[in-house]
Jmol script that loads the backbone (N, CA, C; Angstrom):
load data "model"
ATOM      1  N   UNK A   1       1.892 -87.705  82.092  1.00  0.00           N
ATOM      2  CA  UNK A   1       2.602 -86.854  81.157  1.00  0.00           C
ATOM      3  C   UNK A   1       2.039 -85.435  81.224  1.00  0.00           C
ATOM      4  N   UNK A   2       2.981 -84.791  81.561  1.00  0.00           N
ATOM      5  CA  UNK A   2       2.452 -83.003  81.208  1.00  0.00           C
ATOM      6  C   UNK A   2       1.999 -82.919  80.140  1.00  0.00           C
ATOM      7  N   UNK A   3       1.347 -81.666  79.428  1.00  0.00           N
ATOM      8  CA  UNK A   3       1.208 -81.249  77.920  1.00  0.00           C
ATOM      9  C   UNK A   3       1.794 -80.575  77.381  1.00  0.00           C
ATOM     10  N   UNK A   4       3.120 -80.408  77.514  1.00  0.00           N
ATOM     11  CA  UNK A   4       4.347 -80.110  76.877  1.00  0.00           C
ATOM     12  C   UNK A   4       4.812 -81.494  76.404  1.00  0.00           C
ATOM     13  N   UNK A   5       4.756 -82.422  77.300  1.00  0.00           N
ATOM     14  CA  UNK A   5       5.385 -83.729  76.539  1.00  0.00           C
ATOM     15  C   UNK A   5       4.537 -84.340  76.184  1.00  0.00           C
ATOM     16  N   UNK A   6       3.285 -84.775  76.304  1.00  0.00           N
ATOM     17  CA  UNK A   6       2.277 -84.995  75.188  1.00  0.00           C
ATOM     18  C   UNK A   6       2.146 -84.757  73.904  1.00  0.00           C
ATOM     19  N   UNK A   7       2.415 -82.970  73.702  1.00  0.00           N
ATOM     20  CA  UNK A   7       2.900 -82.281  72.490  1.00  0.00           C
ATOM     21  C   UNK A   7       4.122 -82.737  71.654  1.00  0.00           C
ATOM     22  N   UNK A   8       4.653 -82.922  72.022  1.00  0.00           N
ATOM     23  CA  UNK A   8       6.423 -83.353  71.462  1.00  0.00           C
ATOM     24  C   UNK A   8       6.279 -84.827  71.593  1.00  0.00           C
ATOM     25  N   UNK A   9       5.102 -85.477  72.340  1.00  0.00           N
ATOM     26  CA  UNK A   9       5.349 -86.930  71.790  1.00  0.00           C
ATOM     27  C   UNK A   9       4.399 -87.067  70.138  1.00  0.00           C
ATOM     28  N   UNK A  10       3.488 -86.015  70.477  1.00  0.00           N
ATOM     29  CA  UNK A  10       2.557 -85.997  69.199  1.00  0.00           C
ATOM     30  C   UNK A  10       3.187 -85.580  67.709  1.00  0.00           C
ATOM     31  N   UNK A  11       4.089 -84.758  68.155  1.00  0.00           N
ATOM     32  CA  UNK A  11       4.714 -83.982  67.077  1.00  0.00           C
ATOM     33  C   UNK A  11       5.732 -85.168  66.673  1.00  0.00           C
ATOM     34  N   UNK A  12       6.463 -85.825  67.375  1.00  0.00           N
ATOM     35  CA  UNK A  12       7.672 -86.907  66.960  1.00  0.00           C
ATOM     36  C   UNK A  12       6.626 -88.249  66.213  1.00  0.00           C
ATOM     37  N   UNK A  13       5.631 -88.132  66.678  1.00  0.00           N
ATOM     38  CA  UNK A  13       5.247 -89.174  65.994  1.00  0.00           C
ATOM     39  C   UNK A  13       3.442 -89.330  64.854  1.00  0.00           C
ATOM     40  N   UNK A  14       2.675 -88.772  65.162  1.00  0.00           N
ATOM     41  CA  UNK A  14       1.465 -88.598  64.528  1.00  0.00           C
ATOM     42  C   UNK A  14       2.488 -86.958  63.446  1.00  0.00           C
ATOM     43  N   UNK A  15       2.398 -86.125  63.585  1.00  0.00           N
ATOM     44  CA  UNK A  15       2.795 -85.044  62.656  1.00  0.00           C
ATOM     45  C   UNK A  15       3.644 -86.017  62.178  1.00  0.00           C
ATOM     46  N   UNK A  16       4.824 -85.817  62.379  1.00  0.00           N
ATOM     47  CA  UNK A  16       5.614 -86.263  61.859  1.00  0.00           C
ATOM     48  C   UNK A  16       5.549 -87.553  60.432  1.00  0.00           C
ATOM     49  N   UNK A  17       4.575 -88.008  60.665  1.00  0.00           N
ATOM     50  CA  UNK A  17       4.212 -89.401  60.588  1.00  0.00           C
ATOM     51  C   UNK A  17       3.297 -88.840  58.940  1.00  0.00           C
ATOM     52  N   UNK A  18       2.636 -87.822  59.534  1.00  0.00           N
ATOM     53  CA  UNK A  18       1.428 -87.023  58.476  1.00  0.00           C
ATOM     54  C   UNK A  18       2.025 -86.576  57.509  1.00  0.00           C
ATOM     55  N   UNK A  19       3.222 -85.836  57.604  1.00  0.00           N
ATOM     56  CA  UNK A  19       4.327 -85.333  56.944  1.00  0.00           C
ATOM     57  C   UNK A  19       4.987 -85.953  55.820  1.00  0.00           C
ATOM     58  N   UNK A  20       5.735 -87.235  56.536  1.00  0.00           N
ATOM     59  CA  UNK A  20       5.971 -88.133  55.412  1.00  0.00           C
ATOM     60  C   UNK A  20       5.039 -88.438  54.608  1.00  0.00           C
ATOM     61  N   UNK A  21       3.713 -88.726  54.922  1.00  0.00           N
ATOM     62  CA  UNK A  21       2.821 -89.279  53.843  1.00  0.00           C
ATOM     63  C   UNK A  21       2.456 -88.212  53.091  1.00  0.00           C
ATOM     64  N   UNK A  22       2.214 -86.865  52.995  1.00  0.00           N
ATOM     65  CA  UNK A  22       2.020 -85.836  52.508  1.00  0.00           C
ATOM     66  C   UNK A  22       3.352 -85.652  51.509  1.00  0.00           C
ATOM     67  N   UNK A  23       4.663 -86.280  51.801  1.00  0.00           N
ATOM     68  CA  UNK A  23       5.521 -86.213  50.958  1.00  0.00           C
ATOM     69  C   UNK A  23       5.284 -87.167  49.607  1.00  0.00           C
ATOM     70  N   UNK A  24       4.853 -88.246  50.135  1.00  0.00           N
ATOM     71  CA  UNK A  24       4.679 -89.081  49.375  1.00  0.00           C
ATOM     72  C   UNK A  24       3.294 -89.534  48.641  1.00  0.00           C
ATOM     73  N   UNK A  25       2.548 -87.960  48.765  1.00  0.00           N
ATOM     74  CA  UNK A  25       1.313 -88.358  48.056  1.00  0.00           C
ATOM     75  C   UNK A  25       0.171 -88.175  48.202  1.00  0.00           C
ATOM     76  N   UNK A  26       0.364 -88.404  49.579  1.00  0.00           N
ATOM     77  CA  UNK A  26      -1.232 -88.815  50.264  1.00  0.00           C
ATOM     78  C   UNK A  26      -1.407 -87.859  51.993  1.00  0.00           C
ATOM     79  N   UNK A  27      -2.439 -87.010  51.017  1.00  0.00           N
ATOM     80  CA  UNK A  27      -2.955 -86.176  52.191  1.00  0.00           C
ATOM     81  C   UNK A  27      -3.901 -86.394  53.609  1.00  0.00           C
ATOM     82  N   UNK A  28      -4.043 -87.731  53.097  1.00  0.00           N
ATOM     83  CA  UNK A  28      -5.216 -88.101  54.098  1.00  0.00           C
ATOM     84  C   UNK A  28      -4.639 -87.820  55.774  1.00  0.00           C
ATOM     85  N   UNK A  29      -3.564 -88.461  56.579  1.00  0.00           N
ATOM     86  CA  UNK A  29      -2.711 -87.941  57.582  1.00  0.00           C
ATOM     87  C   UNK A  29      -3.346 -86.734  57.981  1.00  0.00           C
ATOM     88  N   UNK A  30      -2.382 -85.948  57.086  1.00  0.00           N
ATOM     89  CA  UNK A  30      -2.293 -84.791  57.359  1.00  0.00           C
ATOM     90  C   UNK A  30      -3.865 -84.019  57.942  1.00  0.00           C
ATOM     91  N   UNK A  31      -4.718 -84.394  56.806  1.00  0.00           N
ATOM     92  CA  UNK A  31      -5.944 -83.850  57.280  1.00  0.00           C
ATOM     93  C   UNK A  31      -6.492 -84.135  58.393  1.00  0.00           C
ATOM     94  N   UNK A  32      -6.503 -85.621  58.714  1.00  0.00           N
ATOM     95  CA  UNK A  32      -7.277 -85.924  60.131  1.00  0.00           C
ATOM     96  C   UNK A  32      -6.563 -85.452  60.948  1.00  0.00           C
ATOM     97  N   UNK A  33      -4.970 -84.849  60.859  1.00  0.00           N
ATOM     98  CA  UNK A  33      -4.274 -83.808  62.524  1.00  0.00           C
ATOM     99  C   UNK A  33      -5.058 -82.637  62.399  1.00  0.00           C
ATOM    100  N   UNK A  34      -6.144 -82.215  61.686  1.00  0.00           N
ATOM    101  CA  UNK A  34      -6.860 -80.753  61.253  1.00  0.00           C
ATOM    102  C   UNK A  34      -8.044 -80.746  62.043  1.00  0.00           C
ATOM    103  N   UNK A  35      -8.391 -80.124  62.555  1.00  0.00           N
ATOM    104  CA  UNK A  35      -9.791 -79.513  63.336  1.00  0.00           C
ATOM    105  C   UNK A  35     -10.777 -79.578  62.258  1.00  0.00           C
ATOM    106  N   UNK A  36     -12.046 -80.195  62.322  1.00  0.00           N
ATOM    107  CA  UNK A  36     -12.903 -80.189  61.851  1.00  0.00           C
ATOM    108  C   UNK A  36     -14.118 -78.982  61.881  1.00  0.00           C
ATOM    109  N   UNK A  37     -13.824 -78.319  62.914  1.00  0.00           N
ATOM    110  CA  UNK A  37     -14.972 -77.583  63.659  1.00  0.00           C
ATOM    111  C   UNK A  37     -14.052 -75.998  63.306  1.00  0.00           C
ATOM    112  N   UNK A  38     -15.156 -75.239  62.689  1.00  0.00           N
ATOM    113  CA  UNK A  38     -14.959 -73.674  62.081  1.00  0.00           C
ATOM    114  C   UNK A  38     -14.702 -72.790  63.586  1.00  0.00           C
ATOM    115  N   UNK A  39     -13.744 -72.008  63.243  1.00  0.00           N
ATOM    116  CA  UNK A  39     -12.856 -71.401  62.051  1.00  0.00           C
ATOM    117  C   UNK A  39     -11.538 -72.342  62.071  1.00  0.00           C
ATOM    118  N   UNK A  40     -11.262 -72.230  60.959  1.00  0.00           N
ATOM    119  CA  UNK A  40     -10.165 -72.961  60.880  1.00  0.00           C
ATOM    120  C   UNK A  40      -9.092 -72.248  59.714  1.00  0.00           C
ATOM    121  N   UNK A  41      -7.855 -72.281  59.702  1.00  0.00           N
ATOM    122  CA  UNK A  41      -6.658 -71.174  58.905  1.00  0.00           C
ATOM    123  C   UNK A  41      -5.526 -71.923  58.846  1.00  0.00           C
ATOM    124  N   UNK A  42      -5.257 -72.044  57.927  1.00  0.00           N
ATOM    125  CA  UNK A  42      -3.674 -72.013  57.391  1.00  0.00           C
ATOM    126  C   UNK A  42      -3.061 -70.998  56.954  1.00  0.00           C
ATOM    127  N   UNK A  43      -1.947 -70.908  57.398  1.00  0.00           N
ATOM    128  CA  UNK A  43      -1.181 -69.581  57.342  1.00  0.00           C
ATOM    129  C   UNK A  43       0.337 -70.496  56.470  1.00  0.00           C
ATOM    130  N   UNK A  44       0.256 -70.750  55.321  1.00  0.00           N
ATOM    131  CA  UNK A  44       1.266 -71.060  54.516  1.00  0.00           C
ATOM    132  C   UNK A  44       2.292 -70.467  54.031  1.00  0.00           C
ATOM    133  N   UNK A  45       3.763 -70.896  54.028  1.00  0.00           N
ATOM    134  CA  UNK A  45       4.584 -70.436  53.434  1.00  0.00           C
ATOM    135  C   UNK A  45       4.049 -70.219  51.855  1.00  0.00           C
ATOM    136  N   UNK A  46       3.364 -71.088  51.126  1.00  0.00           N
ATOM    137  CA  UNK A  46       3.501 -70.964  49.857  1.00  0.00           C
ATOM    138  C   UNK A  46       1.906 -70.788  49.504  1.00  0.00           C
ATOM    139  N   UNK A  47       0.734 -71.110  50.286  1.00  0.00           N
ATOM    140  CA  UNK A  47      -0.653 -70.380  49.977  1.00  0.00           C
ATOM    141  C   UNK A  47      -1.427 -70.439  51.235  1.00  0.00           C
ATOM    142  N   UNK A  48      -2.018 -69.600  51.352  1.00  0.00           N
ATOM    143  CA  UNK A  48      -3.218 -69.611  52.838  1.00  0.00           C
ATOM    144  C   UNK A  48      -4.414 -70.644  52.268  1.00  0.00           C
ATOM    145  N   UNK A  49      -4.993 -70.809  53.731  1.00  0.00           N
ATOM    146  CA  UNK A  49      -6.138 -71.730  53.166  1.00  0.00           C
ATOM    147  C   UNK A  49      -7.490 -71.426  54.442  1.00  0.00           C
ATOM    148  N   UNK A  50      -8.987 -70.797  54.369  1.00  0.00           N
ATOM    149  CA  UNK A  50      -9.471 -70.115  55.028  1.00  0.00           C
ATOM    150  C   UNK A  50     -10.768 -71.224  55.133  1.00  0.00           C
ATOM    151  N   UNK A  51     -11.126 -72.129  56.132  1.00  0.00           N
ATOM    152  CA  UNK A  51     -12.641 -72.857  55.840  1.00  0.00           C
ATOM    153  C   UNK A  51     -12.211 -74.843  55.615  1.00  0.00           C
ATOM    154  N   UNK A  52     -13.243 -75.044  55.526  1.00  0.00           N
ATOM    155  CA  UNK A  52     -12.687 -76.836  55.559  1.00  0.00           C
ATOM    156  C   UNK A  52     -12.847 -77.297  53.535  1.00  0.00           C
ATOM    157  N   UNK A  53     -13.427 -76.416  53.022  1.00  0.00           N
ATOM    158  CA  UNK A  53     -13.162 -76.545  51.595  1.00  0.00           C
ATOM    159  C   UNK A  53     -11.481 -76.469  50.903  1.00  0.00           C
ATOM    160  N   UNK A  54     -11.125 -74.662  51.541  1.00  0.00           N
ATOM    161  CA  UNK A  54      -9.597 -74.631  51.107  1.00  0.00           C
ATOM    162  C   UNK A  54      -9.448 -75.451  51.728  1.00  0.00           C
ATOM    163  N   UNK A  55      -9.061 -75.655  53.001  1.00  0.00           N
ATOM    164  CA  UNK A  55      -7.969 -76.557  53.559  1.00  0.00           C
ATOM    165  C   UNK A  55      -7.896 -77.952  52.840  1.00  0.00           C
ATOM    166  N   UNK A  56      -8.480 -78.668  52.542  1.00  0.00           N
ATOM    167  CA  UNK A  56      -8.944 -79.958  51.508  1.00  0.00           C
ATOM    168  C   UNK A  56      -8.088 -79.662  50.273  1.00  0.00           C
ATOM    169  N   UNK A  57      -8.509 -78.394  50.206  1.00  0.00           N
ATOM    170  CA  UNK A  57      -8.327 -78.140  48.375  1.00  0.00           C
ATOM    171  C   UNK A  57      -6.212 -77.965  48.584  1.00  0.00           C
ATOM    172  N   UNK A  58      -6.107 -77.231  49.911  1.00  0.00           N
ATOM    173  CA  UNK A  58      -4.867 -77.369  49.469  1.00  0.00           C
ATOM    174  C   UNK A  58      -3.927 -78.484  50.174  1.00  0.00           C
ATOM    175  N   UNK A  59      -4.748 -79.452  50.954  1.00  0.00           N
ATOM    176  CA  UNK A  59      -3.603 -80.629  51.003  1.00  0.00           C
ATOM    177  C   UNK A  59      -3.909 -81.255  50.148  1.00  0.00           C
ATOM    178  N   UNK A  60      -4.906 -81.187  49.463  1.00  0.00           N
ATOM    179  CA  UNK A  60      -5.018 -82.386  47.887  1.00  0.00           C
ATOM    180  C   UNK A  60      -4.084 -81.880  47.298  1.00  0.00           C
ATOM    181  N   UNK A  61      -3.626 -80.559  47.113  1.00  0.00           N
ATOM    182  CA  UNK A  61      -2.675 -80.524  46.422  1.00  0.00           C
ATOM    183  C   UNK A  61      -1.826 -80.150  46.437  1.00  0.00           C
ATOM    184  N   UNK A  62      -1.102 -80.419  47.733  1.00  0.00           N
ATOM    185  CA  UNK A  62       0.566 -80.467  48.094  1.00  0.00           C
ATOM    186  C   UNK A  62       0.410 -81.914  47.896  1.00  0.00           C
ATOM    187  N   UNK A  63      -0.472 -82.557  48.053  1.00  0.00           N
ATOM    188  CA  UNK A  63      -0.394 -84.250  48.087  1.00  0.00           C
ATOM    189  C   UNK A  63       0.093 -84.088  46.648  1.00  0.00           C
ATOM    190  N   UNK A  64      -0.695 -83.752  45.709  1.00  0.00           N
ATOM    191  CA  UNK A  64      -0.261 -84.151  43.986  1.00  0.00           C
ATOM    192  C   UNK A  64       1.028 -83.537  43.960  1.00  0.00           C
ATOM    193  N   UNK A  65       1.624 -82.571  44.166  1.00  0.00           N
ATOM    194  CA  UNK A  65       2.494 -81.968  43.936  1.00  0.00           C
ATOM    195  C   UNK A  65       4.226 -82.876  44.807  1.00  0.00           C
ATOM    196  N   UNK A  66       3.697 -83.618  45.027  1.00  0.00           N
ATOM    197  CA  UNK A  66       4.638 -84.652  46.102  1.00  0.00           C
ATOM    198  C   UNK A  66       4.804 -85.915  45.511  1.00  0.00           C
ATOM    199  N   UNK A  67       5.491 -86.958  46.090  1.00  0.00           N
ATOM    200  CA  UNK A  67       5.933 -88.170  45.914  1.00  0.00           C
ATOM    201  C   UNK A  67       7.594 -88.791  45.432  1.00  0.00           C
ATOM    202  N   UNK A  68       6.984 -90.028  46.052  1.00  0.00           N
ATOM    203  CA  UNK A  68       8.152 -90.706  46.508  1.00  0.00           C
ATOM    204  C   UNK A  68       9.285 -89.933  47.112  1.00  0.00           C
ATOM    205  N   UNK A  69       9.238 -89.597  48.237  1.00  0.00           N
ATOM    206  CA  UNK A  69       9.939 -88.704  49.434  1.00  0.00           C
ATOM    207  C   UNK A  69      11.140 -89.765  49.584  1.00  0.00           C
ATOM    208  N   UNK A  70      12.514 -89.747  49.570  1.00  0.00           N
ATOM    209  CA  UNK A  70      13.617 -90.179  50.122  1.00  0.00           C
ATOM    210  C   UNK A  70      14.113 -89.838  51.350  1.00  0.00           C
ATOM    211  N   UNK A  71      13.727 -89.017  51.440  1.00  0.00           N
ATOM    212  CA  UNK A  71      14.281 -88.196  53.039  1.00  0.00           C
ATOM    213  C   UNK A  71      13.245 -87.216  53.435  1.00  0.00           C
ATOM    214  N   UNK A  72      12.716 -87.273  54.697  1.00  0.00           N
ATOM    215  CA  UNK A  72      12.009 -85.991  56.105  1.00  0.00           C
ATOM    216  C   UNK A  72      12.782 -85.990  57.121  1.00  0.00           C
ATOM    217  N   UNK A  73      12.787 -85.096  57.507  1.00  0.00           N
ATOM    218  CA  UNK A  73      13.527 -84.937  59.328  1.00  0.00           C
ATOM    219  C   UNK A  73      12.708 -83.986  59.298  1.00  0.00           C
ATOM    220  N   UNK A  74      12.792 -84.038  60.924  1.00  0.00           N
ATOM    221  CA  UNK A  74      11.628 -82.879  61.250  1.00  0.00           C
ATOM    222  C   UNK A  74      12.527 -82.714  62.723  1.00  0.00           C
ATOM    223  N   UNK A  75      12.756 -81.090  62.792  1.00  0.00           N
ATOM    224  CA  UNK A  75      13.917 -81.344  64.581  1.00  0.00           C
ATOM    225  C   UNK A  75      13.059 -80.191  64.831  1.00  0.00           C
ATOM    226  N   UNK A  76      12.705 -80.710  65.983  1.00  0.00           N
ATOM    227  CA  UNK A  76      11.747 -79.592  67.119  1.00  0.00           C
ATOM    228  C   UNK A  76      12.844 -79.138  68.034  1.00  0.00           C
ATOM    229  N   UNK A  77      13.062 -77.696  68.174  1.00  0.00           N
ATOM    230  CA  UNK A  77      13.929 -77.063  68.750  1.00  0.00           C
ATOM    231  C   UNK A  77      13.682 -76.636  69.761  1.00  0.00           C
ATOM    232  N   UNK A  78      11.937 -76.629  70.421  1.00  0.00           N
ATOM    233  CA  UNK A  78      11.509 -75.866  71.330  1.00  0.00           C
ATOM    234  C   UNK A  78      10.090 -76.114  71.526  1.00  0.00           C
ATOM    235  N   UNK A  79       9.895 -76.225  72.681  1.00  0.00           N
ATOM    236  CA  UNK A  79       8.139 -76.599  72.923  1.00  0.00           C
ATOM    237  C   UNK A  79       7.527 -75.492  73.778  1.00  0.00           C
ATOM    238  N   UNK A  80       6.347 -75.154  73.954  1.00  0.00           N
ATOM    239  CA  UNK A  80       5.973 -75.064  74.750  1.00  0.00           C
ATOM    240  C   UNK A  80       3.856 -74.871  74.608  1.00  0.00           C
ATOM    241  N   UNK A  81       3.426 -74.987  75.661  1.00  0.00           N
ATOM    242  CA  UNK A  81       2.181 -75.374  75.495  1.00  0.00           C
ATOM    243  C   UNK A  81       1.612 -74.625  77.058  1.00  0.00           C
ATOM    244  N   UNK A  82       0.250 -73.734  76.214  1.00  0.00           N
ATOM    245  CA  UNK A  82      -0.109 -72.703  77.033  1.00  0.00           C
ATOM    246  C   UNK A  82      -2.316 -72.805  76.817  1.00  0.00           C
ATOM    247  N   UNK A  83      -2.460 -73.562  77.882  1.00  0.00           N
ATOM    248  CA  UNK A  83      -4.529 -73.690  77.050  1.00  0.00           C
ATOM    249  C   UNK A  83      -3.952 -74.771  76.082  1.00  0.00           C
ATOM    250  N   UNK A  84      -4.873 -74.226  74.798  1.00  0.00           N
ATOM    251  CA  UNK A  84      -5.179 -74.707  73.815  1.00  0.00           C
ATOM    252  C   UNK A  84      -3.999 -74.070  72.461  1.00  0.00           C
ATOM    253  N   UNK A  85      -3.291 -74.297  72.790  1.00  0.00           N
ATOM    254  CA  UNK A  85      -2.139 -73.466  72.167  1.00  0.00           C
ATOM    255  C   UNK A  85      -0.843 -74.176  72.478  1.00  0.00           C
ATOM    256  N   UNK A  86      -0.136 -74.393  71.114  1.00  0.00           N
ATOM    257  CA  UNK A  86       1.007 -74.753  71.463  1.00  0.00           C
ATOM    258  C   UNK A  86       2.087 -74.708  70.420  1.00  0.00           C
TER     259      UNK A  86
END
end "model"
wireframe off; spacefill off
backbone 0.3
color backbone group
C-alpha cells in the first residue's frame, strides 16, 4: 500500500471510528489518534488547544458536550500525503 492509501484507509476507519465515539461521549479514541510527543496544536473551529494538558482538557470536553450520536458521515474528498504530512 502507498501512503496515500494507508491514509484514507486510516481515515475511513480508525478516525472515523474516533469520531463517532467522541459523538457519543467518549474521548478516549480520539485521543490515542493524538501524538503524545511535544509540540502538539489544535487548531479548532470552536477552541485551540496548545500542549498535552489542553488537548485532554478539550476532548474531555467535546466528549461531555456530546452523546447519543444518531448519525456521522465523514466524506473525504481528497487525499494527499507528502513526509510526515497529510
Amino acid at each position: 500500500m502507498s501512503d496515500q492509501e494507508d491514509f484514507v484507509a486510516w481515515v475511513r476507519t480508525t478516525l472515523t471510528d474516533a469520531e463517532r465515539a467522541l459523538h457519543n461521549g467518549d474521548a478516549s479514541p480520539r485521543r490515542a489518534s493524538w501524538s503524545r510527543n511535544e509540540p502538539v496544536t489544535v487548531l479548532g473551529a470552536w477552541r485551540n488547544a496548545v500542549g498535552q494538558a489542553e488537548l485532554d482538557e478539550l476532548f474531555s470536553h467535546l466528549a461531555d458536550s456530546f452523546s447519543d450520536c444518531t448519525g456521522y458521515e465523514l466524506e473525504l474528498v481528497a487525499a494527499e500525503v507528502i513526509g510526515d504530512a497529510a
